[in-house]
C-alpha positions as CSV (number, residue, x, y, z in Angstrom):
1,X,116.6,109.7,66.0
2,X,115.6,110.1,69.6
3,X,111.8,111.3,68.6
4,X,111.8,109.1,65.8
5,X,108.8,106.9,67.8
6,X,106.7,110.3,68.5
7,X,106.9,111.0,65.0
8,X,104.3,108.3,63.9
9,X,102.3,109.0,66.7
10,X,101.7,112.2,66.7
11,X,101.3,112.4,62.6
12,X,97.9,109.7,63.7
13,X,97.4,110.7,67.0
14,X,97.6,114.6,67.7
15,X,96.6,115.3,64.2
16,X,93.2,113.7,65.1
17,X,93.0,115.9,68.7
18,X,94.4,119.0,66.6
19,X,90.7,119.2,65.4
20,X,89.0,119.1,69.1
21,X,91.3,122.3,70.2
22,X,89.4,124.4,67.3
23,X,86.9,126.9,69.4
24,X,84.1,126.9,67.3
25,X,82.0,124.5,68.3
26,X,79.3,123.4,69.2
27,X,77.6,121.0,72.0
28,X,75.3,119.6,73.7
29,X,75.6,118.4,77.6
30,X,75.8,115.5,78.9
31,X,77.4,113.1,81.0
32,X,79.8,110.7,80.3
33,X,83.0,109.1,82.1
34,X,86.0,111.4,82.2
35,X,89.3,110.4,80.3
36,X,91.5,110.1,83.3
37,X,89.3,107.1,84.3
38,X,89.1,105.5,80.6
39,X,92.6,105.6,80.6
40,X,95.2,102.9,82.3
41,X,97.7,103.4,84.2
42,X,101.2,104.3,82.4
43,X,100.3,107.8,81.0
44,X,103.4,110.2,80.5
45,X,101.4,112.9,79.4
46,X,97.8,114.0,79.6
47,X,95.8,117.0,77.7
48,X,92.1,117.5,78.3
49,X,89.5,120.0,77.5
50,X,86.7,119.2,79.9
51,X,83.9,120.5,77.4
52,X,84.2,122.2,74.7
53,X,80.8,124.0,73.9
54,X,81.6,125.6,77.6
55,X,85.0,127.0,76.4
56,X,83.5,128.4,73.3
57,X,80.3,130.0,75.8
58,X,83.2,130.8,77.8
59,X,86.2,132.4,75.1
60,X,83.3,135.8,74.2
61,X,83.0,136.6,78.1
62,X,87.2,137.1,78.1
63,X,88.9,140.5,78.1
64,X,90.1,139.6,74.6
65,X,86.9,138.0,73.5
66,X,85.0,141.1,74.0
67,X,87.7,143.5,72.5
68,X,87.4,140.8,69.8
69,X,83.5,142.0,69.4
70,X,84.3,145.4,69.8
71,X,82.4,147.6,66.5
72,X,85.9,149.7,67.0
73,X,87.6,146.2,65.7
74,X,85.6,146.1,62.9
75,X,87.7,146.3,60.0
76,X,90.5,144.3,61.4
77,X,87.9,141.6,61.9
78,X,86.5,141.8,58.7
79,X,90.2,140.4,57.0
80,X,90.0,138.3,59.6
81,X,86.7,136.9,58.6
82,X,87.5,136.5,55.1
83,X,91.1,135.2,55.6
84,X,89.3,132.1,57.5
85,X,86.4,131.7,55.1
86,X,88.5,131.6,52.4
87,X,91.0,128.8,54.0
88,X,87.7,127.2,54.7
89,X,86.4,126.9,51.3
90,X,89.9,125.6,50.1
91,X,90.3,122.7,52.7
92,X,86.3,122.2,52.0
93,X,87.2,121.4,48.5
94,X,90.0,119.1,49.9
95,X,87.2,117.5,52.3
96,X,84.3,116.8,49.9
97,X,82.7,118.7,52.5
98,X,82.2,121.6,54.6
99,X,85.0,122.2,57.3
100,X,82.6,123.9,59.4
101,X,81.2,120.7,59.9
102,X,84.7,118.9,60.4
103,X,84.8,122.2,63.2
104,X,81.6,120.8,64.5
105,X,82.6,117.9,65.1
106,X,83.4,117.4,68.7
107,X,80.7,118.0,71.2
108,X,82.1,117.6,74.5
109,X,85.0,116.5,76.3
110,X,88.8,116.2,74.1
111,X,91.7,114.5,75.2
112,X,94.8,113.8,74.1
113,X,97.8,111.3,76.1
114,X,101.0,109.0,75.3
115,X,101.1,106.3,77.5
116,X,103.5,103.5,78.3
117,X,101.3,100.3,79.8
118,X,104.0,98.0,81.7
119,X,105.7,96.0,78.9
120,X,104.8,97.4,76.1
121,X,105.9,100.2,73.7
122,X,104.8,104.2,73.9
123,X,101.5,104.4,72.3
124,X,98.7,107.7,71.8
125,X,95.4,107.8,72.0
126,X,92.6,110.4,71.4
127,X,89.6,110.5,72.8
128,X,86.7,113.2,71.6
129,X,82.5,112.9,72.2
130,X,81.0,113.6,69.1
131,X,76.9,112.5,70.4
132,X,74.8,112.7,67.3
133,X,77.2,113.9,64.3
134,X,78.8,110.0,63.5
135,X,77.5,111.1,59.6
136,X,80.2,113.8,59.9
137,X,82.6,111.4,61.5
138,X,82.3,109.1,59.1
139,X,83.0,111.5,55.9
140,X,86.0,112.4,57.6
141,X,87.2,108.9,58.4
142,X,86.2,108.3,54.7
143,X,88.7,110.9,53.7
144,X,91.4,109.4,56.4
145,X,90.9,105.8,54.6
146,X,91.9,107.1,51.3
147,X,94.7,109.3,52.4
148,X,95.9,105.6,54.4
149,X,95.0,103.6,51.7
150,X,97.1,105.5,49.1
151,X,100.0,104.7,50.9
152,X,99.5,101.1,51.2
153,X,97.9,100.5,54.3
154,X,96.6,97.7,55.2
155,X,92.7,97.8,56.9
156,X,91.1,95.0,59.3
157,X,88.7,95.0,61.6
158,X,88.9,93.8,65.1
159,X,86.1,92.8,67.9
160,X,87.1,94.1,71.3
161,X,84.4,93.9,74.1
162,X,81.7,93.2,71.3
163,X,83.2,96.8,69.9
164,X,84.1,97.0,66.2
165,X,88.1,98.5,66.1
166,X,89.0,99.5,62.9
167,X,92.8,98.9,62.3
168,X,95.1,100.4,59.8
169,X,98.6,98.5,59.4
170,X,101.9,99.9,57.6
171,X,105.3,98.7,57.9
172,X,107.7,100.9,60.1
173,X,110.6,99.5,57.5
174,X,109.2,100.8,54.1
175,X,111.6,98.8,51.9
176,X,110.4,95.6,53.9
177,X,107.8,93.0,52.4
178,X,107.8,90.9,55.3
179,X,104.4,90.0,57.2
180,X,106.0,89.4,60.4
181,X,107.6,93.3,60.1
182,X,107.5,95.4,62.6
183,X,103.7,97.4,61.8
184,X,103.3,101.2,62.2
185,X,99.5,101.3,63.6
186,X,96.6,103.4,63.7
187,X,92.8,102.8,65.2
188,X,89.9,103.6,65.8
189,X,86.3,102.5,67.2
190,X,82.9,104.7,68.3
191,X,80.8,103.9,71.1
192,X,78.1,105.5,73.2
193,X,78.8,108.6,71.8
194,X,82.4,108.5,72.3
195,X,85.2,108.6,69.4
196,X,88.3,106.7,70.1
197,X,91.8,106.6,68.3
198,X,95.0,105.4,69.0
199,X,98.1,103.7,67.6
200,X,98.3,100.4,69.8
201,X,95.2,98.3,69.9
202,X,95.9,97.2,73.3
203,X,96.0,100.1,74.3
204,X,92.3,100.7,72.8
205,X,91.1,97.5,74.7
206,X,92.3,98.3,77.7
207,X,90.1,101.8,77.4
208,X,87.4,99.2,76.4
209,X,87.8,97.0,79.7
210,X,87.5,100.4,81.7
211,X,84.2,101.5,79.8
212,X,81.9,101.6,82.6
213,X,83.9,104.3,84.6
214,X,83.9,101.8,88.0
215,X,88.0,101.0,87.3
216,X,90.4,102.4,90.2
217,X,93.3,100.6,87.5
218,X,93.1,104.2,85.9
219,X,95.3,107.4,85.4
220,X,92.6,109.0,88.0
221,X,93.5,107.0,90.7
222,X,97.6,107.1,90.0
223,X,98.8,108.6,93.5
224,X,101.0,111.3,91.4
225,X,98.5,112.5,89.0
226,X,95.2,112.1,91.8
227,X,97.4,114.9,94.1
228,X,98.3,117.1,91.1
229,X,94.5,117.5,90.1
230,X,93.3,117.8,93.4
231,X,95.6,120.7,94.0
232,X,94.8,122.4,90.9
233,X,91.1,122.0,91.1
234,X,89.7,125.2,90.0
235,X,86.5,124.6,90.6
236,X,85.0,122.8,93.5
237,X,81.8,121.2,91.6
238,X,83.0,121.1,88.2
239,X,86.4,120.4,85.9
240,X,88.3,123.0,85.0
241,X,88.3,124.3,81.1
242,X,91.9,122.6,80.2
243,X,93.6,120.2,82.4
244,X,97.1,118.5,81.7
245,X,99.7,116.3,82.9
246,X,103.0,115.2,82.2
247,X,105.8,113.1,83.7
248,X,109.1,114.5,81.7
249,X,111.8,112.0,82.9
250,X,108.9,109.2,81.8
251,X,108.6,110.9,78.6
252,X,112.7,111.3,78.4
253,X,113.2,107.5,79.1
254,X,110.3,106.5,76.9
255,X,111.3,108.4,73.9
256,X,115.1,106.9,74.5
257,X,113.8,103.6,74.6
258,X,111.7,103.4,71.7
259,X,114.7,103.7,69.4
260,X,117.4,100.5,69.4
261,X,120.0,103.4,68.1
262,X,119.4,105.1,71.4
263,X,120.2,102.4,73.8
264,X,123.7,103.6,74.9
265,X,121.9,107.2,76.0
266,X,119.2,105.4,78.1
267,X,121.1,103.2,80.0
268,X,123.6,106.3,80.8
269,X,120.6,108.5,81.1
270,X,118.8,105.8,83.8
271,X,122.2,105.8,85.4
272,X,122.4,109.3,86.0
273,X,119.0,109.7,87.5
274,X,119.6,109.1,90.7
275,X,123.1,110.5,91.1
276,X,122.1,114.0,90.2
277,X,118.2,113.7,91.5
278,X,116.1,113.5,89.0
279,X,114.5,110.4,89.9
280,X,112.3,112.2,92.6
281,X,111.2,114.3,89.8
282,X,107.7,112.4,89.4
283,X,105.6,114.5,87.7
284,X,103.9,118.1,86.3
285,X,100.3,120.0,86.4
286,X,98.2,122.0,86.3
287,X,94.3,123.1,84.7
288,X,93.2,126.5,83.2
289,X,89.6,128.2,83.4
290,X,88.3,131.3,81.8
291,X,86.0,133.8,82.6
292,X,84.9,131.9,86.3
293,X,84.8,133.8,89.4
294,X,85.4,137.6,87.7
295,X,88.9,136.5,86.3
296,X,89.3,136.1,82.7
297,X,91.9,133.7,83.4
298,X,93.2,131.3,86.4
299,X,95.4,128.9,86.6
300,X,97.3,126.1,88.7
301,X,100.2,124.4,88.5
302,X,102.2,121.8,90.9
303,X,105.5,120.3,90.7
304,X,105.3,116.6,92.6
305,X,108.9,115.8,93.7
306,X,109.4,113.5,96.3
307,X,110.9,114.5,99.5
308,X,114.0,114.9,100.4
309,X,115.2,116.1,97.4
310,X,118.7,115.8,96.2
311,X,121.0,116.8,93.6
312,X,120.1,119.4,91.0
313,X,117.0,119.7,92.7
314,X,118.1,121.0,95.6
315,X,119.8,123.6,93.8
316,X,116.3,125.0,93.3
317,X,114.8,125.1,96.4
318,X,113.1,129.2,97.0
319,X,112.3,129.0,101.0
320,X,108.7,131.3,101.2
321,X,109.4,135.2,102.5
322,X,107.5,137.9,102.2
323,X,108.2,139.3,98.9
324,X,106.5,143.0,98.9
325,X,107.9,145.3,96.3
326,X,110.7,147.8,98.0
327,X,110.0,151.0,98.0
328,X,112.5,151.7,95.2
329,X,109.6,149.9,92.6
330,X,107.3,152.6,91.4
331,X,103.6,152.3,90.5
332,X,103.7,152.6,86.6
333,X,106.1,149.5,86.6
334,X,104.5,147.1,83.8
335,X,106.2,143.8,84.9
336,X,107.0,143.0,88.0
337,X,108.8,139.4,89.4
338,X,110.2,138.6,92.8
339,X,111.8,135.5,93.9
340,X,113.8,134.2,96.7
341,X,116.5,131.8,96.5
342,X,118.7,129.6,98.4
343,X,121.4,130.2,97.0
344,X,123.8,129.0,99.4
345,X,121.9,126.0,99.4
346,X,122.1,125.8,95.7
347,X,126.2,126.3,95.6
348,X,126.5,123.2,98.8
349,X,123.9,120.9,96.2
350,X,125.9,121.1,93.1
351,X,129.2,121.0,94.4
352,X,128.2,117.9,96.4
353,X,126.7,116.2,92.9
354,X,129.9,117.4,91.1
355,X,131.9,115.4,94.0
356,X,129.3,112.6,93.2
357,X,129.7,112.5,89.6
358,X,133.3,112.6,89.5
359,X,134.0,110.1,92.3
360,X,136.4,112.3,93.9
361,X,134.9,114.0,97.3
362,X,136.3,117.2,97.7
363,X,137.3,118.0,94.3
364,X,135.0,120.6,93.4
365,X,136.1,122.5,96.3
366,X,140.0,122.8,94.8
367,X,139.1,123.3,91.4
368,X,136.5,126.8,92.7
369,X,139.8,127.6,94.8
370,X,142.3,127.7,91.5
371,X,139.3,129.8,89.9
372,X,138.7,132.4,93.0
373,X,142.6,132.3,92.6
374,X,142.1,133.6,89.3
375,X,139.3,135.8,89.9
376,X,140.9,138.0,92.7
377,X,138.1,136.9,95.2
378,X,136.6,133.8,96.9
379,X,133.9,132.4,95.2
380,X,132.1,131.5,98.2
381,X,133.0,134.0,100.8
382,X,132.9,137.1,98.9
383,X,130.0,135.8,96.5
384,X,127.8,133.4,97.3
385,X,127.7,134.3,100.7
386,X,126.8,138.1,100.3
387,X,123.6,137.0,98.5
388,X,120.4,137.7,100.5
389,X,118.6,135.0,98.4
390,X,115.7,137.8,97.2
391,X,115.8,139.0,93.6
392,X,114.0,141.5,91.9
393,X,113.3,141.7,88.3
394,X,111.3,144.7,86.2
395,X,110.2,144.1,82.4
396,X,109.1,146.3,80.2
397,X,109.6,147.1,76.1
398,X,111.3,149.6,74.9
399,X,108.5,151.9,73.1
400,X,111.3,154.4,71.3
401,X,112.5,151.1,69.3
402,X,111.5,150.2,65.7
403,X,110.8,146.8,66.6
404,X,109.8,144.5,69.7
405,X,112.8,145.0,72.5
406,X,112.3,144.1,75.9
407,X,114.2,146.1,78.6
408,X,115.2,144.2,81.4
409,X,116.0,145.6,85.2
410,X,117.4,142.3,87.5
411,X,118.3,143.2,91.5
412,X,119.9,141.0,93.7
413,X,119.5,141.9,97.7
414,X,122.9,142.1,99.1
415,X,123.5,140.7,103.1
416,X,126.2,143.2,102.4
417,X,126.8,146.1,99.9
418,X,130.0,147.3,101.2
419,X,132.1,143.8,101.1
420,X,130.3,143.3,97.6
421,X,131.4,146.1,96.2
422,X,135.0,144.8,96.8
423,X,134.1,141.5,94.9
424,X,132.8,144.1,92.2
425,X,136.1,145.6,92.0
426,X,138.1,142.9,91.4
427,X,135.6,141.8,88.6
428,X,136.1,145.1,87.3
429,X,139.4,145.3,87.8
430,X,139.3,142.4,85.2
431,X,136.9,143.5,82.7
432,X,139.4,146.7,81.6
433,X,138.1,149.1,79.2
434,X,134.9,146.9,78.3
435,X,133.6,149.3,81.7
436,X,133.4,153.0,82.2
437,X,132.5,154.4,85.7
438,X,130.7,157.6,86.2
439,X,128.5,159.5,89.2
440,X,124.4,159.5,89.0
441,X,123.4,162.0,91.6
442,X,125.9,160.4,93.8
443,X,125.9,156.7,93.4
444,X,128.7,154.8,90.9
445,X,127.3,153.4,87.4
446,X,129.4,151.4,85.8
447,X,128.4,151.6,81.7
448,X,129.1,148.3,79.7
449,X,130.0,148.7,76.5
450,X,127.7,146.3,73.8
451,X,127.6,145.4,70.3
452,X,123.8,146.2,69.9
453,X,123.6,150.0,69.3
454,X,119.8,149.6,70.9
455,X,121.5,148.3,74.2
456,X,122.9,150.3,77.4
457,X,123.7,147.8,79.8
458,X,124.7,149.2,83.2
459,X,125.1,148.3,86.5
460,X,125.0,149.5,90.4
461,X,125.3,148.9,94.2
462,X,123.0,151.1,95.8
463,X,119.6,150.9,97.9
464,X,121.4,147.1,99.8
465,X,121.0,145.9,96.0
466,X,123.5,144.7,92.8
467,X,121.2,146.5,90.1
468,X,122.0,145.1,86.4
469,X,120.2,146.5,83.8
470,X,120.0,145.8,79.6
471,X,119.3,150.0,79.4
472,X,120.7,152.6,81.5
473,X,118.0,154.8,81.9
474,X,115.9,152.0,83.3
475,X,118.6,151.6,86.0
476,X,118.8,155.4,86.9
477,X,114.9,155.3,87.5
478,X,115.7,153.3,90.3
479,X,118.6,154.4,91.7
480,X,116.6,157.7,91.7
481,X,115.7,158.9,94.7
482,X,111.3,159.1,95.3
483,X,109.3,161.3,96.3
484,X,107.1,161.2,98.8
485,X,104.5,161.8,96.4
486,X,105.4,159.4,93.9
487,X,103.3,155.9,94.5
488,X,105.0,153.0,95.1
489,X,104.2,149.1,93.3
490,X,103.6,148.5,96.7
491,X,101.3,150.8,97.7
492,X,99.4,150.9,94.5
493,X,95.7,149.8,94.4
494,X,96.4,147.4,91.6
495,X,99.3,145.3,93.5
496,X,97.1,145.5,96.8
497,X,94.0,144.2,95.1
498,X,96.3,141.3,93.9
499,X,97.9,140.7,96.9
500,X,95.3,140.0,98.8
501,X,95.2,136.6,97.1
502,X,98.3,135.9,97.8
503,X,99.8,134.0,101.1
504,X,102.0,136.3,103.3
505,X,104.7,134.5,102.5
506,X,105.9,133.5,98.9
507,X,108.7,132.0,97.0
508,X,107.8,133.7,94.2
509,X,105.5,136.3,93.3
510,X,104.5,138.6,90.1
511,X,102.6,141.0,89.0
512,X,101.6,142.8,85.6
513,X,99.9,145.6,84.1
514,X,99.0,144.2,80.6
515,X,97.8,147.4,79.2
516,X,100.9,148.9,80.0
517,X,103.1,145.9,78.9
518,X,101.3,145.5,75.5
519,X,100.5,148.7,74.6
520,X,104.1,149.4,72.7
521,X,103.8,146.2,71.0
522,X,100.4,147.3,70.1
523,X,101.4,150.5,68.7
524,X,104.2,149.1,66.4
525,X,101.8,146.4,65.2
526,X,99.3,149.3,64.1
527,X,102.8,151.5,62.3
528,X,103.5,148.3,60.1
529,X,106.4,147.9,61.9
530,X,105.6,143.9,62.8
531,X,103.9,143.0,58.9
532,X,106.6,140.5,58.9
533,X,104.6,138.3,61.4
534,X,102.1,137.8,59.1
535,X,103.8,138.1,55.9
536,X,101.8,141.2,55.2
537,X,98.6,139.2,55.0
538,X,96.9,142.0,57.5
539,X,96.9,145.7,57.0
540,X,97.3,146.0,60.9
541,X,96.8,150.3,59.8
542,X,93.0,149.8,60.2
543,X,93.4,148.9,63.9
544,X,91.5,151.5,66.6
545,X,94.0,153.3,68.6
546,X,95.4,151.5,71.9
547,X,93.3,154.2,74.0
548,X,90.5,152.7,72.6
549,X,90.6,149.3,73.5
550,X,92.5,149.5,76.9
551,X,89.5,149.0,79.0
552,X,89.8,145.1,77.7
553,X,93.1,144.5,79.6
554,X,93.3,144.4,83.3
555,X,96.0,143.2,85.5
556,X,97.4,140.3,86.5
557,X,99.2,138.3,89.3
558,X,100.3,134.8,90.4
559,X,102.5,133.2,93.5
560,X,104.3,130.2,94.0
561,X,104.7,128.1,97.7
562,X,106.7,125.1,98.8
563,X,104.1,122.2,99.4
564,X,105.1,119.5,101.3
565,X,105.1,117.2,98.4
566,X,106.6,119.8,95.9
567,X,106.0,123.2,94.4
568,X,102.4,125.0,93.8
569,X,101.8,128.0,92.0
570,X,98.6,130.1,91.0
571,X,97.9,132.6,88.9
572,X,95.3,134.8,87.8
573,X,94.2,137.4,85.2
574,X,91.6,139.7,86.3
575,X,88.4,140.7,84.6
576,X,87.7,143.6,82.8
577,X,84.3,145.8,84.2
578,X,83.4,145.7,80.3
């Protein structure tokens, strides 16, 4: 199958690092070479927490760490308490030892990356400090041996740069006795404080060769990766709490290539590449911190696609406007999302790459002409190009609901409303009975009928907007007209506070109240009416009232700009005064 090489390594690999992600930790400081510059060139994807006693100083100081603490969740944490020393005592008995100290383990930095070195096959490898507990280490590598023992691995030892490596060996073909089969592999080797595991032992030597930190043959000094983290730097003296990495059409080819059965699909998947523009696709970031700067949380990320882009890319291209909320958005919205598109840019990309793909200029263009035929209106004229390119989308859940239902509001900016509402009568025209018009204080609703009895979709022109909505009373807020009293998103001390942080111009911005947006959820969790979750292994009744522990959420915010070598977004989660 096509993740039929991940499955090995992450059953040795991630199930190593799954231990370093565990917050409960503790650690001492000190210094010691970064990941990114033990690691070689070739890495697909790269997860790091910079230092883990920080994240667990760190974790208390958040909006949810101190609600966490609160004496009003006292009872809740109780259950929670003994829920997780009771699991402990049971996977204790399964260690031989404590799992606090299996918990205690890591000291410092953690990271986790699959790689693919030039000529040879996908490989993981975990790296962890552990300082001065090797005696824990080495009960639970004690306990690993056995478990890899049982099923008939084979152990040898290795010397690489005067460094013991452990090896484990086990055929990849079960049934097969042969010494000269292919080997399923798992390592390991300690050093200078360090912990060190991966499942190629080349792999490990090279990490070896780059001991000393003085390499620029390392993932730090890749061109792709270095301009990710520079851009998403957090801090300017210091790493941030999590940083990670990933190349997806790598990680694509790679996991095609590792299986023989897949062969076909990555030569046509190579092929492809380039035709529909994937190929400048190079790479993903970002890094998170906690409770820095007054936010609880803030985060970067950056796209890296080489310029110019083509194909499907260019199908997503969102030019920076200025995105503030119109005046039809009121104050008490929870969630609020504004982008702008290009989206006659977007229909000119893909029918260029459908031309493209099938060899045949100009025959995208006569197959949307049979279809506007069809349709009663041009697809381009009297669609694509009525679009303003803006969108508007509110979120919010549906409080009167017995369970979790998000209500969606979605408004498109219209170049114009009159001509589109001609389109929108020849779609209607189609539709039949499905649609029922009616009058809201003078605009036209049309009501769409829908299978789920909890649903109300509707839709509108009004206000230079095509308003389509999931519920219909979330549309008639809109359409509404305000009040001069009634505060805008815009004007709102919440949105302006967030604003500020934002460029003037935006592809994309949002913003959210999280009181607001979580407080139904909240509510049913406390009724019982989400047990399911957690199999009813809470009694979620004993939870304070939402009043009670709204001081611990705050609002929320985040943008995204063109850069001139891809896309960069940030977002951040503001502190509570608690």
């Amino acid at each position: 199958m096509l993740l039929s090489k991940f499955r090995g390594i992450l059953l040795s690999g991630v199930s190593l690092f799954a231990v370093l992600l565990t917050p409960v930790l503790f650690a001492e400081e000190e210094e010691s070479v970064s990941s990114d510059r033990l690691l070689p060139p070739g890495v697909l994807l790269h997860v790091r927490l910079s230092d883990i006693s920080d994240l667990k100083e760190r974790l208390p100081k958040t909006g949810f760490g101190q609600m966490y603490q609160d004496e009003s969740m006292a009872k809740i944490r109780s259950q929670v308490e003994k829920g997780f020393e009771k699991a402990s005592k049971d996977a204790g008995k399964e260690l031989g030892f404590p799992l606090s100290d299996l918990l205690n383990l890591p000291t410092g930095e953690a990271s986790f990356a699959l790689l693919l070195p030039a000529g040879r096959e996908l490989a993981g490898v975990a790296i962890m400090e552990i300082d001065e507990q090797q005696e824990t280490l080495d009960k639970a590598l004690a306990k690993l041996d056995e478990a890899l023992s049982s099923k008939g691995a084979k152990k040898k030892s290795e010397t690489v740069e005067d460094v013991e490596v452990t090896v484990y060996e086990t055929p990849k073909d079960e049934d097969s006795e042969s010494a000269d089969s292919p080997k399923n592999t798992l390592c390991y080797f300690t050093k200078d404080g360090l912990f060190v595991a991966g499942t190629d032992l080349s792999v490990l030597q090279d990490v070896l060769t780059r001991w000393d930190g003085e390499s620029e043959d390392v993932l730090a000094e890749q061109e792709i990766y270095s301009y990710i983290h520079s851009k998403c730097a957090t801090r300017e003296d210091d790493d941030s709490v999590m940083e990670w990495y990933v190349d997806p059409v790598g990680l694509v080819t790679a996991a095609l290539n590792a299986n023989e059965e897949q062969a076909f699909q990555a030569m046509m998947f190579a092929t492809y590449l380039p035709t529909v523009g994937l190929d400048k696709f190079k790479g993903v970031g970002g890094s998170i911190d906690l409770a820095e700067d007054g936010y609880d949380m803030h985060s970067k990320s950056f796209v890296y696609v080489e310029q110019p882009t083509s194909g499907v890319l260019r199908a997503f291209e969102f030019p920076a406007t200025d995105l503030t909320p119109p005046a039809w958005v009121g104050a008490d919205v929870p969630q609020y999302l504004a982008v702008n598109w290009d989206a006659a840019g977007a229909y000119t990309a893909l029918v260029e790459m459908a031309d493209t793909i099938q060899n045949q200029p100009g025959a995208s263009e006569q197959a949307i002409g049979k279809a506007s035929k069809e349709l009663g209106f041009n697809v381009k004229t009297d669609l694509i190009d009525l679009l303003d390119g803006q969108v508007v989308m509110l979120n919010d859940v549906n409080s009167e609901s017995e369970k979790v239902q998000q209500r969606l509001l979605v408004a498109v900016k219209l170049k114009d409303s009159t001509k589109f509402q001609e389109t929108l009568n020849a779609i209607l025209e189609k539709a039949g009975s499905s649609v029922t018009e009616r009058d809201f204080e003078g605009t036209k609703v049309y009501d769409i009928q829908s299978p789920d009895p909890n649903m109300s979709p509707a839709l509108s022109i009004s206000k230079d907007h095509l308003f389509v909505s999931t519920h219909a009373d979330m549309l008639e807020a809109a359409l509404r007209p305000s009040s001069r009293d009634d505060e805008t998103l815009a004007e709102s001390e919440d949105f302006i506070e967030v604003k500020k942080l934002m460029p003037s111009k935006n592809s994309m911005i949002s913003f959210s109240d999280m009181g607001a947006q979580l407080k139904p959820s909240y509510d049913m969790l406390k009724k019982g009416q989400l047990d399911g979750v957690t199999e009813g292994q809470f009694d979620f009744s004993v939870l304070p009232d939402f009043e009670k522990i709204e001081k611990f959420f705050s609002i929320s915010g985040s943008y995204t700009i063109p850069d001139e070598k891809g896309v960069y977004s940030e977002s951040f989660l503001f502190g509570t005064d608690e």
